[in-house]
C-alpha positions in Angstrom: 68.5 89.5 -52.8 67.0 92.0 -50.5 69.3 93.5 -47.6 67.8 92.5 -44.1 66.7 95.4 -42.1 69.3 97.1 -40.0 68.0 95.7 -36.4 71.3 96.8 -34.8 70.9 100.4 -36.3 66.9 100.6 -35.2 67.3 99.1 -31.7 70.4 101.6 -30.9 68.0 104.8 -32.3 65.3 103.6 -30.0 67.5 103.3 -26.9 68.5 107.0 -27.7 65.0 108.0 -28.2 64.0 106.4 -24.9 66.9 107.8 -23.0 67.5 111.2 -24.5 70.9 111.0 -24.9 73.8 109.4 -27.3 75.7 108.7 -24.0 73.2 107.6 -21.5 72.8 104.8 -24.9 75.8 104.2 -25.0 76.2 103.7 -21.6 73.3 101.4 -21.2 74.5 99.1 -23.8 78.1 98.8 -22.6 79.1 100.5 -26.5 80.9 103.7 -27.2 79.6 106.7 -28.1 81.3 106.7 -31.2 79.6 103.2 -31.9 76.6 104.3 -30.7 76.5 107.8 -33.1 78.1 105.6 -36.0 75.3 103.3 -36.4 72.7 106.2 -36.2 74.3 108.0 -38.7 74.3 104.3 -41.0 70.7 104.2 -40.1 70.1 107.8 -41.7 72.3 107.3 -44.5 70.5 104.2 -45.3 67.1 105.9 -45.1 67.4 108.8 -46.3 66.5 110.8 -43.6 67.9 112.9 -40.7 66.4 111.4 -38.0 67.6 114.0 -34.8 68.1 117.5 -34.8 71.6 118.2 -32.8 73.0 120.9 -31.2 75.8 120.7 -27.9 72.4 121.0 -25.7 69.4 119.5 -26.9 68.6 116.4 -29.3 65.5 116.4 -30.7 63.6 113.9 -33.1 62.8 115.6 -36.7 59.7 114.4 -38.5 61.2 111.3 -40.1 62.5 110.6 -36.5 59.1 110.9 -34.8 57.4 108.5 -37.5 60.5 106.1 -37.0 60.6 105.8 -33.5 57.4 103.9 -32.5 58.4 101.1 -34.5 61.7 101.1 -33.1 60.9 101.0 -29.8 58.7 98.3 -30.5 61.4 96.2 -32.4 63.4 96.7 -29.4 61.1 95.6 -27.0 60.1 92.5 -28.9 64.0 91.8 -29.5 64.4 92.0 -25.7 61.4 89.8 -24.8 62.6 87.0 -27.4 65.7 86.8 -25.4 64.5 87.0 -22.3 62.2 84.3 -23.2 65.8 82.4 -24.3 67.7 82.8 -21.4 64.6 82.1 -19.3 65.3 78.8 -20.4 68.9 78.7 -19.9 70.0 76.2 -16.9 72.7 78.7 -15.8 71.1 82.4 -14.5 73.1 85.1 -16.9 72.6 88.7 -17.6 71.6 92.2 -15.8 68.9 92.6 -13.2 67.6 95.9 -12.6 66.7 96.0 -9.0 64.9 99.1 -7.3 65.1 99.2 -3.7 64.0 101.8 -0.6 67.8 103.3 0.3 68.1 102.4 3.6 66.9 99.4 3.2 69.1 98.7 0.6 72.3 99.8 2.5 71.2 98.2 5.7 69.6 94.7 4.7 70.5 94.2 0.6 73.9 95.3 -0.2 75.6 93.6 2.4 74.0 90.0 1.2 74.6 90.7 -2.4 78.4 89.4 -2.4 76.9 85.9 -1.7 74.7 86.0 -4.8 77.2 87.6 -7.1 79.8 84.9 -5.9 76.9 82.2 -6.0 75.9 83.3 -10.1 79.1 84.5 -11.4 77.5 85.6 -14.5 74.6 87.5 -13.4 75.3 91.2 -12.6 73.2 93.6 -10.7 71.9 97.1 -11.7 71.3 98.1 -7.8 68.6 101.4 -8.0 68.0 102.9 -3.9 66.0 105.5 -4.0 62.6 105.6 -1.5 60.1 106.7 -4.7 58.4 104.6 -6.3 60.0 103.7 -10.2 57.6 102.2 -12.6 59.1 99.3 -13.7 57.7 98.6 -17.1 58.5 102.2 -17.7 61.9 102.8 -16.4 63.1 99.9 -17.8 63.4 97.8 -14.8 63.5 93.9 -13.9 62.1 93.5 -10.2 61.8 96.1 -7.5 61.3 95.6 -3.4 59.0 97.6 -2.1 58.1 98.1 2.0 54.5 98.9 2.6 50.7 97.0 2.3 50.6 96.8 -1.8 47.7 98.4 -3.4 46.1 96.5 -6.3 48.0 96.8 -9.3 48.9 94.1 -12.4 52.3 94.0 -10.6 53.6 90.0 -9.6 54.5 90.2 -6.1 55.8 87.8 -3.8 56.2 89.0 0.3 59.6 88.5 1.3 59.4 89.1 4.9 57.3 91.5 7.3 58.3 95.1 8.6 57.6 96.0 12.4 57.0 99.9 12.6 57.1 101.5 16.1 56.2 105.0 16.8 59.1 106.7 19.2 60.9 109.2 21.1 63.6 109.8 22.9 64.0 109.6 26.6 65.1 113.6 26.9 61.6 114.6 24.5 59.6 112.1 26.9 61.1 113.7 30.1 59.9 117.0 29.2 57.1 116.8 27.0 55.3 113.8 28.7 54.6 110.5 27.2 51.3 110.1 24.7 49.3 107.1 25.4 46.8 107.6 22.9 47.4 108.2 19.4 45.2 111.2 19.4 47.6 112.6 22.0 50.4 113.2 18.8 48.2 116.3 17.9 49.7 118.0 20.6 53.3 116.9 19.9 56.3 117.8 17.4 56.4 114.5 15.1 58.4 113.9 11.8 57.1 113.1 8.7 57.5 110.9 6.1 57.1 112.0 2.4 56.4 108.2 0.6 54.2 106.8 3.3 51.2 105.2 1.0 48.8 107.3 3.2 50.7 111.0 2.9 51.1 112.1 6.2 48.5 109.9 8.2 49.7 107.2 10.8 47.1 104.5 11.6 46.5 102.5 14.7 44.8 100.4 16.3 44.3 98.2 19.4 43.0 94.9 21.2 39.5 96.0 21.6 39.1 97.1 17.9 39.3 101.0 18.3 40.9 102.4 15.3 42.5 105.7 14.8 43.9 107.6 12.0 46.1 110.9 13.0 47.9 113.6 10.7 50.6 114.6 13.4 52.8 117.5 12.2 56.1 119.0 13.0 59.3 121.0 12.0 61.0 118.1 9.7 59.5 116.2 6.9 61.9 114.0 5.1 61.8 111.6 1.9 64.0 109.0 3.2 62.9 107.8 6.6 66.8 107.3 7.8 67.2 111.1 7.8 64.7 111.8 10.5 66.7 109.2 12.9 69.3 112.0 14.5 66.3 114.5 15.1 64.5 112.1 17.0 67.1 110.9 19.5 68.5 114.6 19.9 65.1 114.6 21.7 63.5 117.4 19.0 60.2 114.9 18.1 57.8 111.8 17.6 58.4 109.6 14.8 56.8 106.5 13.3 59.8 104.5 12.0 60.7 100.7 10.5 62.6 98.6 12.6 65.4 98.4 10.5 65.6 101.8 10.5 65.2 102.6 14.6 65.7 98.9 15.8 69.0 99.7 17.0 68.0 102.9 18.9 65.8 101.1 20.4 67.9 98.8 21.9 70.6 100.9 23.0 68.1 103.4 24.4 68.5 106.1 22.4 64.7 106.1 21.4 61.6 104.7 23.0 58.5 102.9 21.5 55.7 104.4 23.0 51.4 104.0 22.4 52.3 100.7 23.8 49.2 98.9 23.2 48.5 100.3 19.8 49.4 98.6 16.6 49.8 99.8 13.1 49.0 98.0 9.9 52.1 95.5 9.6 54.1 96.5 6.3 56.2 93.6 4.9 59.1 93.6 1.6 57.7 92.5 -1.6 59.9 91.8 -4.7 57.5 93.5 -7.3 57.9 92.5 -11.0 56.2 93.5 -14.0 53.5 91.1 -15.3 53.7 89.0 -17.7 56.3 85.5 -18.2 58.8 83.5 -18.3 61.0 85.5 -16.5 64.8 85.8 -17.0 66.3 82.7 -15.1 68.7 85.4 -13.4 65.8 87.3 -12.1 63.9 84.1 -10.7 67.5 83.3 -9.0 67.2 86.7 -7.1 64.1 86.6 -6.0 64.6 83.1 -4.5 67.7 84.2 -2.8 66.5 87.4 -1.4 63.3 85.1 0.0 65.5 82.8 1.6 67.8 85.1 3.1 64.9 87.4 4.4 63.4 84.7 5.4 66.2 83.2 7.2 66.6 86.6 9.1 62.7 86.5 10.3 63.7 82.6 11.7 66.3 84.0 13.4 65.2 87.2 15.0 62.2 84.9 16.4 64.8 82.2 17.7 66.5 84.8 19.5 63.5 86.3 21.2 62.4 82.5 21.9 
């Protein structure tokens, strides 16, 4: 009788194809790197075929490795979507979620909720990626990401989770002796901060009540990628920015900054929880993204109660 295949052996060489690295594999599936090396090596042996090149600073696929690798990778992928499929159906939420979120908002608005959820699905556990660029999902291996803008069209599922004010400010020292804009095109003659991942590089966009709409590039000393950082230039009193209120909210109401272009709007942003396309999805990941509606929403419910 014929041997079965060695899945175990192929799905471990294509995790160290896709990652580069017999540790980052090993790392990724919770194994050694002694288990992880050991059952390339029993894939090898069994074919043949040296399937890396190895030195203490690079790994690199040989020829039977490059032919191999495809097929791998797509055994992998397949074995993961069966048992996603699986535990789609599973009553009880288990397993990893890869989650992607802006930093900030992360720190500010998700960490400090995901205790609840952890205690609420003790046998989900959460991969928790902050970084303010944009991660392909499908490529970077990842379950659901939140993202905080007006979402272009992609083949993305997305769900809004809860809108995003934005207010363009200053602080009352920069006001004092610079003067206060009152039309956007007033920014061109002022120091402002930019913004490295806004989905329009480096252009704000307003409008008003009797339909006039204005696009400016302002410019200034301090561009930043994470929209936190610019915070402490602006209430030294240095510059303009165009912030989230999550970020400047609570300068805001201590004084520290002001909103100004009162009357102007900009397009309203909101918090989507992206995920690839495509279904069922995991039960865990269907669990988060109800919680993290719920809760968002519940904070929206709230704020307007209070201004009520």
């Amino acid at each position: 009788m014929a041997k079965l295949p060695d899945f175990e052996g192929l799905a471990i060489f294509a995790k160290v194809v896709e990652l580069r690295s017999f540790a980052a594999a090993a790392n990724e599936l919770a194994l050694s790197k002694a288990t992880v090396s050991k059952a390339v090596s029993r894939l090898e042996e069994r074919l043949g075929a040296r399937l890396f090149n190895r030195t203490s600073r690079r790994l690199a696929l040989t020829d039977a490795g490059q032919k191999l690798s495809g097929r791998a990778q797509r055994l992998l992928a397949d074995g993961e979507a069966t048992e996603n499929e699986a535990l789609a159906q599973s009553v009880s939420p288990r397993g990893l979620v890869r989650l992607a979120v802006p930093m900030t908002f992360g720190v500010k608005a998700v960490a400090p909720i995901l205790p609840e959820f952890l205690k609420t699905y003790p046998d989900v556990s959460i991969d928790l990626h902050l970084s303010d660029a944009t991660v392909d999902l499908i490529g970077e291996g990842f379950d659901a990401a939140l993202r905080i803008a007006r979402l272009p069209d992609s083949s993305l599922i997305a769900r809004r989770l809860c809108a995003v004010p934005r207010h363009t400010v200053a602080a009352p020292s920069y006001l004092k002796r610079y003067g206060r804009p009152t039309h956007p095109m007033h920014l061109a003659q002022h120091t402002c901060f930019g913004y490295a991942y806004l989905s329009t590089a480096d252009v704000w966009h307003y409008s008003n009540a009797a339909g006039e709409q204005v696009s400016v590039r302002p410019a200034g000393q301090l561009r930043v990628n994470n929209g936190e950082a610019v915070l402490p230039a602006v209430i030294a009193g240095l510059g303009i920015a165009d912030l989230p209120d999550f970020i400047v909210g609570d300068a805001i109401r201590s004084g520290d900054a002001e909103v100004i272009l009162k009357g102007w709007s900009q397009p309203e942003g909101a918090v989507h929880l992206v995920m690839p396309p495509g279904g069922p999805r995991p039960a865990r990941v269907e669990a988060l993204g109800d919680f993290l509606a719920e809760r968002f929403g519940a904070s929206k419910r709230q704020r307007s109660s209070r201004r009520g």
